[in-house]
C-alpha positions in Angstrom: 0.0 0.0 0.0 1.6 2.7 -1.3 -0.6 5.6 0.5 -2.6 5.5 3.6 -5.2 7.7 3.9 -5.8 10.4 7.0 -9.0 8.7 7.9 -8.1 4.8 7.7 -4.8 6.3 10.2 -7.0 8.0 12.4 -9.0 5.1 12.9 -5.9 2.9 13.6 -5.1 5.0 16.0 -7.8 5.3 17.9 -8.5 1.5 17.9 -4.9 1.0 19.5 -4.7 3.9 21.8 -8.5 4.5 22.6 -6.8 3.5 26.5 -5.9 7.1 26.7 -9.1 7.8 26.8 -10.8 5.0 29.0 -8.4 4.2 31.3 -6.7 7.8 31.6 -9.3 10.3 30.8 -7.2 11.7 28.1 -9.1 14.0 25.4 -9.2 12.7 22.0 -8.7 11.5 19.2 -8.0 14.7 17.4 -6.6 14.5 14.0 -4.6 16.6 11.6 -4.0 15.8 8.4 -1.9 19.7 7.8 1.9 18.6 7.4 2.0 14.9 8.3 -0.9 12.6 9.2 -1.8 12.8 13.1 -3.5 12.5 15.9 -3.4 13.9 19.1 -4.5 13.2 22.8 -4.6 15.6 25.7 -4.9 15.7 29.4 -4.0 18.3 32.2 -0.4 16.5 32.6 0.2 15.1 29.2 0.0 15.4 25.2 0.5 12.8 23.2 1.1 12.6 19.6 0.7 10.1 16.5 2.0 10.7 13.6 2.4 8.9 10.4 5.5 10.4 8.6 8.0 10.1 5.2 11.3 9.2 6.7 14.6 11.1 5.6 16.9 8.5 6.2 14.5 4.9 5.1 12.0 4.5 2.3 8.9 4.6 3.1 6.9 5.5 6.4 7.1 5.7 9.8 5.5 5.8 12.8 6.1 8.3 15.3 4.7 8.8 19.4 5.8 11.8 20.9 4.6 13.0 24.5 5.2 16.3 26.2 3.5 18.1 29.2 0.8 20.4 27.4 3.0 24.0 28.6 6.9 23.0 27.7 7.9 22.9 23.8 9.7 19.8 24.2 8.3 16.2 22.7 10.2 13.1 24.3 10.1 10.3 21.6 8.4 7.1 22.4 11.6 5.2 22.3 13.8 7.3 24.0 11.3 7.2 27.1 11.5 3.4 27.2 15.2 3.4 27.4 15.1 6.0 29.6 12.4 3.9 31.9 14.8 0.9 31.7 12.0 -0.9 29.9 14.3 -1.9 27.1 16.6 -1.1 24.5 15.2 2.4 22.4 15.7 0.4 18.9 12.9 -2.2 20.5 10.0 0.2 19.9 8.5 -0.6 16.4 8.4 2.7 13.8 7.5 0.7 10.3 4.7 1.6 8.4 5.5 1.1 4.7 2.3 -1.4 4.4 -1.0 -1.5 6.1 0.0 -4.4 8.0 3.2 -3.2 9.3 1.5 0.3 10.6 -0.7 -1.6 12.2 2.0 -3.9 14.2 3.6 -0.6 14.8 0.5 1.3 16.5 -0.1 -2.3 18.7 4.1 -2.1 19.7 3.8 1.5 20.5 0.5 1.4 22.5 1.6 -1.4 24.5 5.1 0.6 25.5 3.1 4.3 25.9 0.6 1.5 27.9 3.8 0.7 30.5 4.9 3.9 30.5 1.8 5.9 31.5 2.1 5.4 35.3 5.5 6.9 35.2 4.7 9.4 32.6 1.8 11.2 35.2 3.9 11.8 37.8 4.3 15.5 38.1 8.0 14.9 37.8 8.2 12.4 34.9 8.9 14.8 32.1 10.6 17.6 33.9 12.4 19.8 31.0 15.7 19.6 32.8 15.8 16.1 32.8 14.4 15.0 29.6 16.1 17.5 27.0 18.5 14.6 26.1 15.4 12.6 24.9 13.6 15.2 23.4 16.1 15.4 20.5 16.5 12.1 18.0 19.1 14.8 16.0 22.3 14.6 19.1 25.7 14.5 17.5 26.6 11.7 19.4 24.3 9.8 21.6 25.1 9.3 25.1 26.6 5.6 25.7 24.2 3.3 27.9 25.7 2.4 31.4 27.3 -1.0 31.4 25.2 -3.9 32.7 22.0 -2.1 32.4 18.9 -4.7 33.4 16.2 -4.4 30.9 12.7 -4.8 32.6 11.3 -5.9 29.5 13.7 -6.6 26.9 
């Protein structure tokens, strides 16, 4: 499938996620289809965003989850929060979405690991903009090496 349409990701998205909404009380879905494909879900302590996008650096597309708290202009990526959780290795979370099929395995992957990381991420001190500019950019020269021996809680 070479293009997938704003309304068949949208409803992808809120099949997968819709336990923002019943579980969390997040607002949404909200979509956007302005720049890249979307969708967005808020709450008093947390945005997140869904978005389908044409990769620079691989053919096809990709998958993107980014959470921020709704006032700071920072957006941690999905997969740098899991490493940073110690759930598992960053390059675990799934980002493919060159066919229907593989969007779909990636929205399930990244629901599940936004799933484990909502406890953490409502704490008033999980996304502190001190703490968390190192995950908020995928663009670092050089990214930081991982302390030896880390334990992985689900890798």
């Amino acid at each position: 499938m070479k293009h997938i349409e704003l309304a068949v990701f949208v409803a992808e998205v809120g099949q997968r996620f819709e336990f923002l909404v019943d579980s969390y009380g997040m607002e949404g879905p909200e979509s956007s289809g302005l720049l890249l494909p979307a969708v967005y879900y808020r709450c008093p302590e947390l945005r997140v965003a869904v978005f389908l996008s044409q990769g620079r650096d691989q053919p096809g597309r990709s998958i993107e989850v980014l959470v921020s708290p709704p006032a700071a202009r920072i957006s941690c990526r999905l997969p740098g929060l899991v490493e940073a959780a110690r759930f598992a290795p960053a390059h675990h979370v799934g980002w493919k979405a060159h066919t229907m099929t593989a969007m779909q395995h990636t929205l399930d992957d990244n629901a599940t690991w936004l799933g484990r990381l909502m406890p953490l991420l409502l704490r008033p001190e999980a996304l502190d903009p001190a703490r968390t500019v190192d995950l908020a950019s995928s663009r670092t020269p050089r990214p930081k090496r991982r302390p030896p021996n880390i334990k992985w809680k689900y890798a």
